[in-house]
C-alpha atoms as an extended CHARMM CRD file, in Angstrom:
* protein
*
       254  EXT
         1         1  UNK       CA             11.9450000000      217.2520000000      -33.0550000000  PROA      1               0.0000000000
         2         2  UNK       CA             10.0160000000      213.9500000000      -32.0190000000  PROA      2               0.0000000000
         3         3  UNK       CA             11.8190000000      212.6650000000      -34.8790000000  PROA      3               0.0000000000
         4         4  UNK       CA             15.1070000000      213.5980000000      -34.7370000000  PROA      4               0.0000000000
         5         5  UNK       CA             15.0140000000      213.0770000000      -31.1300000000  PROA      5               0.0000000000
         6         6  UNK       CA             14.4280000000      208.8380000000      -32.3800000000  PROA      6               0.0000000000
         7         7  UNK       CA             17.8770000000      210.0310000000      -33.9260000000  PROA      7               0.0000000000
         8         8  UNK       CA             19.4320000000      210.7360000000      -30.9790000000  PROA      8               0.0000000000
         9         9  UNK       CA             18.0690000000      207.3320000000      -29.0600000000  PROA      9               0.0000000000
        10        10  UNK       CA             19.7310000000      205.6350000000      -31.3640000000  PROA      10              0.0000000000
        11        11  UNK       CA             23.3540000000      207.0300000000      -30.9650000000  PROA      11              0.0000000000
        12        12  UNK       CA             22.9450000000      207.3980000000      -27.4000000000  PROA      12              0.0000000000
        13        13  UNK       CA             21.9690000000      203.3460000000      -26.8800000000  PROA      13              0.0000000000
        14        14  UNK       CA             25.1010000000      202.5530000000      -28.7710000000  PROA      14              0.0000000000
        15        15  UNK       CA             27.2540000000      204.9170000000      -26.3910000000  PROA      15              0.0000000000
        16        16  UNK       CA             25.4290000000      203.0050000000      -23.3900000000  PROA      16              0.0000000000
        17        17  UNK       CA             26.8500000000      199.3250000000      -25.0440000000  PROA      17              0.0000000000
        18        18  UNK       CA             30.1900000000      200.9950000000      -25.6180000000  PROA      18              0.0000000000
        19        19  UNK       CA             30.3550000000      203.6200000000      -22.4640000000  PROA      19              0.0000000000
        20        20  UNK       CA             33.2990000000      202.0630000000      -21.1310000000  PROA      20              0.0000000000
        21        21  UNK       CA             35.5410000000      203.4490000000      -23.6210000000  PROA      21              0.0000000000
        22        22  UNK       CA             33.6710000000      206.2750000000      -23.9200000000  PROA      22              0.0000000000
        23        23  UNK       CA             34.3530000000      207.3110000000      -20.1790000000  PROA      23              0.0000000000
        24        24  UNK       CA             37.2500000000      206.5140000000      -19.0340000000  PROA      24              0.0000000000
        25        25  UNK       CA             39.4240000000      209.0290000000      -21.4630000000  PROA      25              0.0000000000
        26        26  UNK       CA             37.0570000000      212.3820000000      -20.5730000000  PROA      26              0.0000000000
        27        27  UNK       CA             37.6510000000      210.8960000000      -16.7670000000  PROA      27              0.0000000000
        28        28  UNK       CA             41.2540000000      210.7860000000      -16.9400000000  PROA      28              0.0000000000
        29        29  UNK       CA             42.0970000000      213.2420000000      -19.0460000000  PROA      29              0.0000000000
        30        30  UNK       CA             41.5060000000      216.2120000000      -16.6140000000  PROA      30              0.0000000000
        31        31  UNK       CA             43.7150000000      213.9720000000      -13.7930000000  PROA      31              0.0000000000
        32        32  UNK       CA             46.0960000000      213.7050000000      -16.5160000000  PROA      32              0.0000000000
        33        33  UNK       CA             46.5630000000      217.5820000000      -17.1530000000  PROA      33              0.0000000000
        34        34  UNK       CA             46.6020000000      218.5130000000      -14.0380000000  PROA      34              0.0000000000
        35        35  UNK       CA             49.0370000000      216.4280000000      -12.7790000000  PROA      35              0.0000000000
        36        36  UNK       CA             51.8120000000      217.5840000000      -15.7490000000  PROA      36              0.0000000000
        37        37  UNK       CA             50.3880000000      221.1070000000      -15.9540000000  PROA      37              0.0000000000
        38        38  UNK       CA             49.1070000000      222.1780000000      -12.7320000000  PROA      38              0.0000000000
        39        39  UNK       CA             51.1480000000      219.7650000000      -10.1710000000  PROA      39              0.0000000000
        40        40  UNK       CA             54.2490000000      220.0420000000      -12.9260000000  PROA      40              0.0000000000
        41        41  UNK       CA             53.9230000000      224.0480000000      -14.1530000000  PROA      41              0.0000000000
        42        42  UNK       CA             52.3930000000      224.7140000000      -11.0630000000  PROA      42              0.0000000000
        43        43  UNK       CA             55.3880000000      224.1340000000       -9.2860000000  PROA      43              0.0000000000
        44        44  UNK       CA             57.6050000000      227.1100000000      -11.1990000000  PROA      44              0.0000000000
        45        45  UNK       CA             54.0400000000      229.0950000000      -12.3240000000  PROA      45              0.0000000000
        46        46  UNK       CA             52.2000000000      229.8870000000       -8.7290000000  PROA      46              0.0000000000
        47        47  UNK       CA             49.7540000000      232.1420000000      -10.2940000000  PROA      47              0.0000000000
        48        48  UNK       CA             48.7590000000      234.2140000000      -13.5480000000  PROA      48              0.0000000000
        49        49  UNK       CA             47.2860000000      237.3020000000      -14.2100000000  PROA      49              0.0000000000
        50        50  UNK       CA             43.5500000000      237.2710000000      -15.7140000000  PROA      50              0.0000000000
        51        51  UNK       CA             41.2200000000      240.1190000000      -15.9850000000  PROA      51              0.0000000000
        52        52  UNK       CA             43.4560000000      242.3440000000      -13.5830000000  PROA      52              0.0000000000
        53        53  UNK       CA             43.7490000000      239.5660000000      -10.3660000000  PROA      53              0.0000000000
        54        54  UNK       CA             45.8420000000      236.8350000000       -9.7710000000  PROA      54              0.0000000000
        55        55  UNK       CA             44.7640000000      233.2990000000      -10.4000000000  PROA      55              0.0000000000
        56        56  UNK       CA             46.6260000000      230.0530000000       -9.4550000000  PROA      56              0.0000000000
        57        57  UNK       CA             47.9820000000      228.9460000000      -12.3690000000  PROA      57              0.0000000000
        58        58  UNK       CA             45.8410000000      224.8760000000      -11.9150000000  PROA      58              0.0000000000
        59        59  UNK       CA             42.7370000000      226.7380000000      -11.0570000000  PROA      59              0.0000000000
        60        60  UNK       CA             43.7110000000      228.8560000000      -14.0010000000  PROA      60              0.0000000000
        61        61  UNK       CA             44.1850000000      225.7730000000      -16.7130000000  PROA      61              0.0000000000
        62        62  UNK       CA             41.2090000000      223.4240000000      -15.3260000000  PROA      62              0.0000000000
        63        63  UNK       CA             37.9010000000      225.1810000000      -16.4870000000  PROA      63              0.0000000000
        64        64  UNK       CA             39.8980000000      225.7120000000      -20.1920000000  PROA      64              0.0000000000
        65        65  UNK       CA             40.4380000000      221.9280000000      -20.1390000000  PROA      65              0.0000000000
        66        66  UNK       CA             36.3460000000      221.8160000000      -19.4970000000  PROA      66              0.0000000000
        67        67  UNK       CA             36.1410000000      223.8620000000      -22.5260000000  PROA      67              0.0000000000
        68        68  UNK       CA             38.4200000000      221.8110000000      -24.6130000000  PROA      68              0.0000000000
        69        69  UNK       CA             37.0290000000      218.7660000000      -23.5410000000  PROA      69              0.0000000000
        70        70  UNK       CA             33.4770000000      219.5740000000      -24.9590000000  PROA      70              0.0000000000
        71        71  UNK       CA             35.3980000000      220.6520000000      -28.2480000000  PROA      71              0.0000000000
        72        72  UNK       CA             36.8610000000      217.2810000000      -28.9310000000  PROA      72              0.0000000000
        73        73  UNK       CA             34.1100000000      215.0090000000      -27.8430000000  PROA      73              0.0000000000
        74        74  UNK       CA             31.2160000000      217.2330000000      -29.8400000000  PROA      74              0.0000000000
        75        75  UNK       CA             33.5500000000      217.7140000000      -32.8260000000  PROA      75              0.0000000000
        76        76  UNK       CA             34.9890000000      214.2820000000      -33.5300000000  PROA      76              0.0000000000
        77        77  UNK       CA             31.6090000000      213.2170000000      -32.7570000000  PROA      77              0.0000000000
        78        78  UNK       CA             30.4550000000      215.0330000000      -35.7060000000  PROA      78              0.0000000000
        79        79  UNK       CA             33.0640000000      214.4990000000      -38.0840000000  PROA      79              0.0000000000
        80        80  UNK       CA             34.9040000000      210.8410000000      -37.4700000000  PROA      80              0.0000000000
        81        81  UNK       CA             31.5410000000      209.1830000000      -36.2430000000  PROA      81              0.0000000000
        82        82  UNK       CA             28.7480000000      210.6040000000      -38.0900000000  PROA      82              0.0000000000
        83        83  UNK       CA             31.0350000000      210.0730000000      -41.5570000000  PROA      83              0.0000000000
        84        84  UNK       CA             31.5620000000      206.2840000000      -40.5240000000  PROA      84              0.0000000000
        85        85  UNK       CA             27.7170000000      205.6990000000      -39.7580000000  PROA      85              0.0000000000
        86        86  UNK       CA             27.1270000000      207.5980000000      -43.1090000000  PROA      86              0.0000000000
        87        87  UNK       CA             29.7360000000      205.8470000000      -45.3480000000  PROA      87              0.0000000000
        88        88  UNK       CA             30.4090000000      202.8980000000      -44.0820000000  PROA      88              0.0000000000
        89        89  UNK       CA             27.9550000000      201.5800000000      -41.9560000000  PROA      89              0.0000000000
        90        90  UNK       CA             25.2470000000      202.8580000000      -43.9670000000  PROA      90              0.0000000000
        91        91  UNK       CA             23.5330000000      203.8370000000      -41.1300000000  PROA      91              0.0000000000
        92        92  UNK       CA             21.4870000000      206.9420000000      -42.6780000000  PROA      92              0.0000000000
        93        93  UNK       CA             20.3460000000      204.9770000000      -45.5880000000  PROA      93              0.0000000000
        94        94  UNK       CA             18.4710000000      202.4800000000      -43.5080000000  PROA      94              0.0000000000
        95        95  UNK       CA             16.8610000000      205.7070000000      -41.2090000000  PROA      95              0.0000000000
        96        96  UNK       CA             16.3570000000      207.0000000000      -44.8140000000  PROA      96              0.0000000000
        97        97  UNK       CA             13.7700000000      204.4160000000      -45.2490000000  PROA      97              0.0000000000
        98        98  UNK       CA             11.7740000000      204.9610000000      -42.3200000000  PROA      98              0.0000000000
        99        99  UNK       CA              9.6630000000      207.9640000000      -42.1590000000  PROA      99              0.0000000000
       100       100  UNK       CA             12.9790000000      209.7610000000      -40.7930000000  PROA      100             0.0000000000
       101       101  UNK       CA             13.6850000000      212.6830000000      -43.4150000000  PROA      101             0.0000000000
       102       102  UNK       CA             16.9500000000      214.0920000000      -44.1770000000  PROA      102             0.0000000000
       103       103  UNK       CA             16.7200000000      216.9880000000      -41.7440000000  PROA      103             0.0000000000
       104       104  UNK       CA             15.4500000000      214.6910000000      -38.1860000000  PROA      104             0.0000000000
       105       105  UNK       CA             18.6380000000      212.8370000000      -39.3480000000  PROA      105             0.0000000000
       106       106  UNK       CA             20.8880000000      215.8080000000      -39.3770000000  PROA      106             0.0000000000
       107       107  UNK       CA             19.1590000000      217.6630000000      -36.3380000000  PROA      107             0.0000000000
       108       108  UNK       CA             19.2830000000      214.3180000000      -34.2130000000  PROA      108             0.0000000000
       109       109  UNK       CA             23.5000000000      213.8590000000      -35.1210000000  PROA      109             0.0000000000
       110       110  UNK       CA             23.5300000000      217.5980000000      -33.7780000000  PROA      110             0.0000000000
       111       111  UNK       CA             21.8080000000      216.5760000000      -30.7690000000  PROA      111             0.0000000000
       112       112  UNK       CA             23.9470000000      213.7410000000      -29.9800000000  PROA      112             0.0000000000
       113       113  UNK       CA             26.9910000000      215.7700000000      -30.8410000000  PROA      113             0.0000000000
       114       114  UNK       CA             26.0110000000      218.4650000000      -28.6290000000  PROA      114             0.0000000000
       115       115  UNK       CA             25.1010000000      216.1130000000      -25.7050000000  PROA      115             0.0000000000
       116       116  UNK       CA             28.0870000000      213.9680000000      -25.8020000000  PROA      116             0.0000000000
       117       117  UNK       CA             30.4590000000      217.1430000000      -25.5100000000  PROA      117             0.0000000000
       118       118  UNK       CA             27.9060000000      218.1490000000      -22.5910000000  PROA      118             0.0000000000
       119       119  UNK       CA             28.6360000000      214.6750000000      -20.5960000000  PROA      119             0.0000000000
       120       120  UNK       CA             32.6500000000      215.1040000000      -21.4980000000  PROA      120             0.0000000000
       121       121  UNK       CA             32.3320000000      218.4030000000      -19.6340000000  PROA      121             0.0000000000
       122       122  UNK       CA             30.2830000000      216.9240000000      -16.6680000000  PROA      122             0.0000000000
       123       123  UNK       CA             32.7070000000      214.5430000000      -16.0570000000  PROA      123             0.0000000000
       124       124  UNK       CA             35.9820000000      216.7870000000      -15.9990000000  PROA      124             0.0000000000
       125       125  UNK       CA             33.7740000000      219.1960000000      -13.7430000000  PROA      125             0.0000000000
       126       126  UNK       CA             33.3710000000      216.2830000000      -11.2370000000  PROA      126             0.0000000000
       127       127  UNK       CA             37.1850000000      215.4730000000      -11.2900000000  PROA      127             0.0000000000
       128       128  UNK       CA             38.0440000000      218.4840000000      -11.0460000000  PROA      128             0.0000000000
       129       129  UNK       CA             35.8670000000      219.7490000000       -8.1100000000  PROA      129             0.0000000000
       130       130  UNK       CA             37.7330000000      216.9430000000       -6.0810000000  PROA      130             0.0000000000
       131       131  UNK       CA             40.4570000000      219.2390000000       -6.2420000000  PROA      131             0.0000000000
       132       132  UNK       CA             38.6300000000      221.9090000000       -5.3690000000  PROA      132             0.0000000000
       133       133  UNK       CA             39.3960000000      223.8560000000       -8.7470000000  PROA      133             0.0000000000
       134       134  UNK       CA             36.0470000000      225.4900000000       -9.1510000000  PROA      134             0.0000000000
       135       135  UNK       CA             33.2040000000      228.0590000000       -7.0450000000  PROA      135             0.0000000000
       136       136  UNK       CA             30.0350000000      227.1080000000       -6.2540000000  PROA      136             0.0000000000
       137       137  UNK       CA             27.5220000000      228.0600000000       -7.5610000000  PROA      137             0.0000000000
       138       138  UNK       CA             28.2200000000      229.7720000000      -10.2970000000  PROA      138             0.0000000000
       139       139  UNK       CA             30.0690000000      226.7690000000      -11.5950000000  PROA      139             0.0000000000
       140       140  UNK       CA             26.4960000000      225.3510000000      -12.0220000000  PROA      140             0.0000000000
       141       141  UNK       CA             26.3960000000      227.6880000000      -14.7930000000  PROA      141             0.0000000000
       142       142  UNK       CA             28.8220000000      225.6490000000      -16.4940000000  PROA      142             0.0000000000
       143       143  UNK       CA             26.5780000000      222.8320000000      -17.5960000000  PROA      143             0.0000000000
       144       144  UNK       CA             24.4650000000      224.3430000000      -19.8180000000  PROA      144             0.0000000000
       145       145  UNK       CA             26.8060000000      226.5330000000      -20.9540000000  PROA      145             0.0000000000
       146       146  UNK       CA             28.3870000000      223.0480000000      -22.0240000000  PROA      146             0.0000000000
       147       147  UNK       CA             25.9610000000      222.0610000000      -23.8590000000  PROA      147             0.0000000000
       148       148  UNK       CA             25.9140000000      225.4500000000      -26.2040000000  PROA      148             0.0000000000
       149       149  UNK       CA             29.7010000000      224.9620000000      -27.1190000000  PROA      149             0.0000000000
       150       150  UNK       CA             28.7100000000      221.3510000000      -27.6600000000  PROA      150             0.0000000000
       151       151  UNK       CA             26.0800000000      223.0440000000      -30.3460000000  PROA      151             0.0000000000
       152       152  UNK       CA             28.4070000000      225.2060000000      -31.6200000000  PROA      152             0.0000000000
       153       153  UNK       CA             31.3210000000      222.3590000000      -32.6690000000  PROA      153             0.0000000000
       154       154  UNK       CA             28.9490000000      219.9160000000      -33.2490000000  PROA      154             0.0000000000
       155       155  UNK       CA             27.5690000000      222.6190000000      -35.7990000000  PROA      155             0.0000000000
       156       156  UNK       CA             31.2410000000      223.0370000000      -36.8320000000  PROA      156             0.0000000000
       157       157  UNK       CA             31.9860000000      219.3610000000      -37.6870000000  PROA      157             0.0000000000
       158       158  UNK       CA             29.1180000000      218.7190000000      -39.6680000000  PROA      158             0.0000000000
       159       159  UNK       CA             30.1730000000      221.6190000000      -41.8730000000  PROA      159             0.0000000000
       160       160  UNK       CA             33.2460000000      219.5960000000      -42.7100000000  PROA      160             0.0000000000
       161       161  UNK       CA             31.5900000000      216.4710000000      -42.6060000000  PROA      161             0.0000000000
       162       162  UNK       CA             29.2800000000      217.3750000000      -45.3390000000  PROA      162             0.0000000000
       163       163  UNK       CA             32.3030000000      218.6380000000      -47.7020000000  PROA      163             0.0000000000
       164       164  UNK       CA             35.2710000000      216.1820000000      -47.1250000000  PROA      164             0.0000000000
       165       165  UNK       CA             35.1390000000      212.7730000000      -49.3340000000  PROA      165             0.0000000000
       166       166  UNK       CA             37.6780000000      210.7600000000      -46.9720000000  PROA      166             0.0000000000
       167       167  UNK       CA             37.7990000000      209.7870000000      -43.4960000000  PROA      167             0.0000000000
       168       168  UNK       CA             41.6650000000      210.7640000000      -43.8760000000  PROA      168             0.0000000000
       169       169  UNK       CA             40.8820000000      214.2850000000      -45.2090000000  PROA      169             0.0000000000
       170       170  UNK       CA             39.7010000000      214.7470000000      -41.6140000000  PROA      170             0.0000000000
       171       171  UNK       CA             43.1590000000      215.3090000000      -40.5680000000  PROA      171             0.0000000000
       172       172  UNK       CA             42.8160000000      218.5690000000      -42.4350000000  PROA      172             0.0000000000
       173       173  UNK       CA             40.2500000000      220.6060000000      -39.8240000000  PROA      173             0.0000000000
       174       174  UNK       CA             41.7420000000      218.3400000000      -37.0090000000  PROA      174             0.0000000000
       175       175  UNK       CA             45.4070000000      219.7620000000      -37.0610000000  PROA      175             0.0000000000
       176       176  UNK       CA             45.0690000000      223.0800000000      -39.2810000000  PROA      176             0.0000000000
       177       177  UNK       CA             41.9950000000      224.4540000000      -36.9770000000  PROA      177             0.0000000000
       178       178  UNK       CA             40.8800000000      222.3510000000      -34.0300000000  PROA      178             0.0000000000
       179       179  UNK       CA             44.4360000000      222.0420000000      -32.5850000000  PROA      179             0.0000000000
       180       180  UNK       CA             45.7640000000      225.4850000000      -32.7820000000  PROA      180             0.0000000000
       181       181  UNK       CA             42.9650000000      226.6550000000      -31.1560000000  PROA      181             0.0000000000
       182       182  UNK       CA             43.6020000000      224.0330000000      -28.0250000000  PROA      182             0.0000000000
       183       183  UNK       CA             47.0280000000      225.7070000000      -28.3600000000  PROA      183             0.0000000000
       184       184  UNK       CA             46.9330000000      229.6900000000      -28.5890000000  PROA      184             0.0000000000
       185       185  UNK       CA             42.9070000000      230.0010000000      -27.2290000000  PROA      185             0.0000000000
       186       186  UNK       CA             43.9280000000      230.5790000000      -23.4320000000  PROA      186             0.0000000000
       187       187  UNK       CA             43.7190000000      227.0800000000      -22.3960000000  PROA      187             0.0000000000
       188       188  UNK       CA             47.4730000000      227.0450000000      -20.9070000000  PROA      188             0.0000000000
       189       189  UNK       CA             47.8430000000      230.7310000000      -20.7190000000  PROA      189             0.0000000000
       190       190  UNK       CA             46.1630000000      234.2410000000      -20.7180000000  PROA      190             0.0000000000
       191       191  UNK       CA             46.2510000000      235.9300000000      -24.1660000000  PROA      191             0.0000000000
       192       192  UNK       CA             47.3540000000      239.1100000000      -22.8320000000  PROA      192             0.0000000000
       193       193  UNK       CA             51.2020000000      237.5070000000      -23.3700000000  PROA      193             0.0000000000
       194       194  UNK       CA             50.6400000000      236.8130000000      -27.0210000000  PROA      194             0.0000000000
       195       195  UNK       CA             51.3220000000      240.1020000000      -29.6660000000  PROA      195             0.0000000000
       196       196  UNK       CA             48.7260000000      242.4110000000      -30.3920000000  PROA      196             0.0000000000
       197       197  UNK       CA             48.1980000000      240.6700000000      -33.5080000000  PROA      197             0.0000000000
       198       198  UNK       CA             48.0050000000      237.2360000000      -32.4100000000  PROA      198             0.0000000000
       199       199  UNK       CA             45.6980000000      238.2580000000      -29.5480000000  PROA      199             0.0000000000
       200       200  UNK       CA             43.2730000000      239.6350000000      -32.1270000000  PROA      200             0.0000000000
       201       201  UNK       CA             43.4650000000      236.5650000000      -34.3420000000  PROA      201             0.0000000000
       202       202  UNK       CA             43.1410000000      234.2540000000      -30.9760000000  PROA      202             0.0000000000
       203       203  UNK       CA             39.7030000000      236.4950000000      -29.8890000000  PROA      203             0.0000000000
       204       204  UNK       CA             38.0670000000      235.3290000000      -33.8470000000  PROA      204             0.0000000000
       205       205  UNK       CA             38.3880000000      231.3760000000      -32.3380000000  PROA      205             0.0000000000
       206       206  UNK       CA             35.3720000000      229.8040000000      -31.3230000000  PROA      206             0.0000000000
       207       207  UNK       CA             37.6230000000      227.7440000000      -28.2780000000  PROA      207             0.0000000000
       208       208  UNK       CA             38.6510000000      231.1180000000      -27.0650000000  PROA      208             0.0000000000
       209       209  UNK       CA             34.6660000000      232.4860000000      -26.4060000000  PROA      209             0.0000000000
       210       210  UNK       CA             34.2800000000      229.1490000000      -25.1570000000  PROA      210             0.0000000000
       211       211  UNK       CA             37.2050000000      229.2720000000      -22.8800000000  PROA      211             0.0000000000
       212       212  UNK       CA             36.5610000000      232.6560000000      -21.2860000000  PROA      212             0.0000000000
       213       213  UNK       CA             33.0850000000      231.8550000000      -20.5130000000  PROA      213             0.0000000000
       214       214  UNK       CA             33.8660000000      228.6060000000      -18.7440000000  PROA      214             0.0000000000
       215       215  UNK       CA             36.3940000000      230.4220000000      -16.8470000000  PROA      215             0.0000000000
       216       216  UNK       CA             33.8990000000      232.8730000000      -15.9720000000  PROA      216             0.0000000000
       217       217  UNK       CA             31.5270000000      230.9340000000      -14.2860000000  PROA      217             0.0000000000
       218       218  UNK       CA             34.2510000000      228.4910000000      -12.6900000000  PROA      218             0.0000000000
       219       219  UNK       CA             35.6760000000      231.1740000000      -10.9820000000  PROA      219             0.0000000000
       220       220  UNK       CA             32.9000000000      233.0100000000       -9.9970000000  PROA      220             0.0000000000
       221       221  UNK       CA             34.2600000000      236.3490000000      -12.1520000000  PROA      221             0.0000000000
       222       222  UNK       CA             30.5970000000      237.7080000000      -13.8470000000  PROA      222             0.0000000000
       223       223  UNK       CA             31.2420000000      240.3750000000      -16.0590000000  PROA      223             0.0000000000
       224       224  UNK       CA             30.0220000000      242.0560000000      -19.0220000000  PROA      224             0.0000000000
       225       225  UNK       CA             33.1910000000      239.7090000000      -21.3340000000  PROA      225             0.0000000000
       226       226  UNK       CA             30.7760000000      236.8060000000      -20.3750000000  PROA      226             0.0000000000
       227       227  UNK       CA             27.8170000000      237.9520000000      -21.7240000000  PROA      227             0.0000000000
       228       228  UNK       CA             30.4280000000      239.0690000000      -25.1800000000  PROA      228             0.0000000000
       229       229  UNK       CA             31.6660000000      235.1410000000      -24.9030000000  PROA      229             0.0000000000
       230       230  UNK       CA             27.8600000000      233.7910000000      -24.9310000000  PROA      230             0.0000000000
       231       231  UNK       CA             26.5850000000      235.8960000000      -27.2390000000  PROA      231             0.0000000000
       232       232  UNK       CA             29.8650000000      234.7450000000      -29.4640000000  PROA      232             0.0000000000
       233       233  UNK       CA             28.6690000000      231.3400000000      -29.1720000000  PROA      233             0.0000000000
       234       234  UNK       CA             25.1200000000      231.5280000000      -29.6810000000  PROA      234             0.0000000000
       235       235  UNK       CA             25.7680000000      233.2760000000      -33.1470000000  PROA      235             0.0000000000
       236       236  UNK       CA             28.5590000000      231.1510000000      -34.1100000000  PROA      236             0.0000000000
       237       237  UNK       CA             26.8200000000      228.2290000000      -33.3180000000  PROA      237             0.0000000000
       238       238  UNK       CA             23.4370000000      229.5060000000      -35.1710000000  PROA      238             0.0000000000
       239       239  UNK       CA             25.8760000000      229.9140000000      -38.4330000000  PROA      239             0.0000000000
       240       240  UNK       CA             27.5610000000      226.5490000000      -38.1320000000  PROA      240             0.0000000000
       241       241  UNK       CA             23.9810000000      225.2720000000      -37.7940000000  PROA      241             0.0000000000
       242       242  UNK       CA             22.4090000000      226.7000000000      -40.6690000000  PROA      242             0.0000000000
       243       243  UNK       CA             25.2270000000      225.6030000000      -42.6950000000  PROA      243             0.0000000000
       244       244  UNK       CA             25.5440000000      222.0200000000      -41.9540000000  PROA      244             0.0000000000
       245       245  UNK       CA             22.0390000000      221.3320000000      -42.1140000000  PROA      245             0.0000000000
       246       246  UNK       CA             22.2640000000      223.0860000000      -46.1080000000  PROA      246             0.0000000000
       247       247  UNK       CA             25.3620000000      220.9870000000      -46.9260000000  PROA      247             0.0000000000
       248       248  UNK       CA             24.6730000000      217.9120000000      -44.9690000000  PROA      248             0.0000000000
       249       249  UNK       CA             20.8260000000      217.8810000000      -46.7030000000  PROA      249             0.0000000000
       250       250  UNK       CA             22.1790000000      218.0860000000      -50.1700000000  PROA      250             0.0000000000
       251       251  UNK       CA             24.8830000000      215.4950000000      -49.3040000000  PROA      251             0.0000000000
       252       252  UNK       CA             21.8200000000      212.6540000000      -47.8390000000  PROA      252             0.0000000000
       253       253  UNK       CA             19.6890000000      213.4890000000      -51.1890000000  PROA      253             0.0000000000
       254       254  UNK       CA             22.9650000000      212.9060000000      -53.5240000000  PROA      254             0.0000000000
C-alpha cells in the first residue's frame, strides 16, 4: 500500500498542475443539467413517483447526476488516461524500474481512479446543495459512498484497459455500456415506467445500484433497497477488482 500509494502521488501532482481543466467541467456540469432538465423538464414534470412518494422531479435528477458524475470521471480515468500513461507516455515502464512492482502500479491507478470520481462527486454535491437539492445529514453519507462507486468503475475500466489494443477501441465500452446505462439506469427517470423486462435488465447495471443509493442518502429515504444497492457495489466492485489486477498484471509483464 505504501507503494502504490507513491502511485497515486504521482497522478494526483499532475491533476494539481492541470486542475483547472480538471474542475471546471464536474463544476458546471451539474449547473448545466439542472438548468435544461430540472429548470427546463421541471417546468411540465413537477414531481415523480419513487419508492411510493412524490419527489420533485430536479431534486429527483440531481443525486443521479452525483452518481453519473463519479462514473465518468473514475472510468475514463481508468481507461483513456491510464492507457495513454501506459502506451504512450511510457509512464509504467519508468515506475517499472524503481522498486514499484506491477501490482503497487495497478493498485495505485485504482486509487487515483477511485479518488478522482470521489472529488467529481464532491463538487456536484456542493453545487447542488446551493440549490438546496439534498438533506442533511444523511447526504454526508454520500461521500464515501462516492468513493466505493469510484472503486467499482475504476475496477471496471481497467478490465477494458487491460484487453483493448487501441485508444480508439475505447469507443467500444464508452457507447455500447457506459452510455446506456447514463440513459435507462434512473438518472432522468424512475424505472418503474420502463417494461418489466427492461426494468430487470436496468436493475443488472452497476449505474443503477449506484444511482439508488445516492438517491437514498440525498433524500434522506433509508431503507432496506440501500443496504441491496451497497452490497451490489461492494461485490461488483470486488469482481472488477480482482479482474483487472489479473489482466492488467499479465499485460505490465508482456
Amino acid at each position: 500500500m505504501r507503494l502504490a500509494l507513491k502511485v497515486w502521488q504521482r497522478d494526483a501532482d499532475v491533476y494539481l498542475v492541470t486542475w483547472k481543466t480538471n474542475v471546471v467541467p464536474p463544476l458546471m456540469e451539474p449547473i448545466l443539467y439542472l438548468a435544461a432538465f430540472g429548470a427546463g423538464l421541471g417546468t411540465l414534470i413537477a414531481s415523480v413517483t419513487w419508492r411510493g412518494e412524490p419527489v420533485g422531479y430536479a431534486a429527483f435528477i440531481a443525486p443521479g447526476m452525483i452518481a453519473v458524475g463519479v462514473m465518468f470521471q473514475a472510468f475514463f480515468e481508468n481507461t483513456y488516461a491510464t492507457f495513454v500513461r501506459m502506451r504512450y507516455q511510457k509512464t509504467f515502464d519508468a515506475l517499472l524500474s524503481t522498486p514499484l512492482g506491477s501490482d503497487e502500479i495497478v493498485l495505485g491507478e485504482l486509487l487515483w481512479g477511485a479518488s478522482k470520481g470521489t472529488l467529481a462527486g464532491l463538487v456536484m454535491m456542493l453545487v447542488i446543495s446551493c440549490f438546496g437539492l439534498l438533506e442533511y445529514p444523511s447526504a454526508l453519507g454520500i461521500i464515501p459512498y462516492s468513493f466505493l462507486n469510484g472503486l467499482m468503475f475504476s475496477g471496471l475500466a481497467l478490465c477494458f484497459t487491460a484487453k483493448l489494443d487501441s485508444i480508439d477501441a475505447f469507443n467500444f465500452p464508452t457507447f455500447l455500456l457506459i452510455t446506456p446505462m447514463y440513459l435507462f439506469s434512473g438518472t432522468f427517470f424512475p424505472l418503474e415506467v420502463l417494461p418489466p423486462w427492461a426494468r430487470t435488465l436496468a436493475w443488472a447495471l452497476p449505474l443503477t445500484h449506484a444511482s439508488a443509493a445516492t438517491r437514498a442518502l440525498g433524500l434522506g429515504t433509508m431503507s432496506g433497497s440501500l443496504a441491496i444497492s451497497v452490497g451490489y457495489t461492494i461485490l461488483f466492485a470486488a469482481a472488477c477488482w480482482w479482474i483487472g489486477f489479473r489482466w492488467m498484471r499479465r499485460r505490465l509483464i508482456k
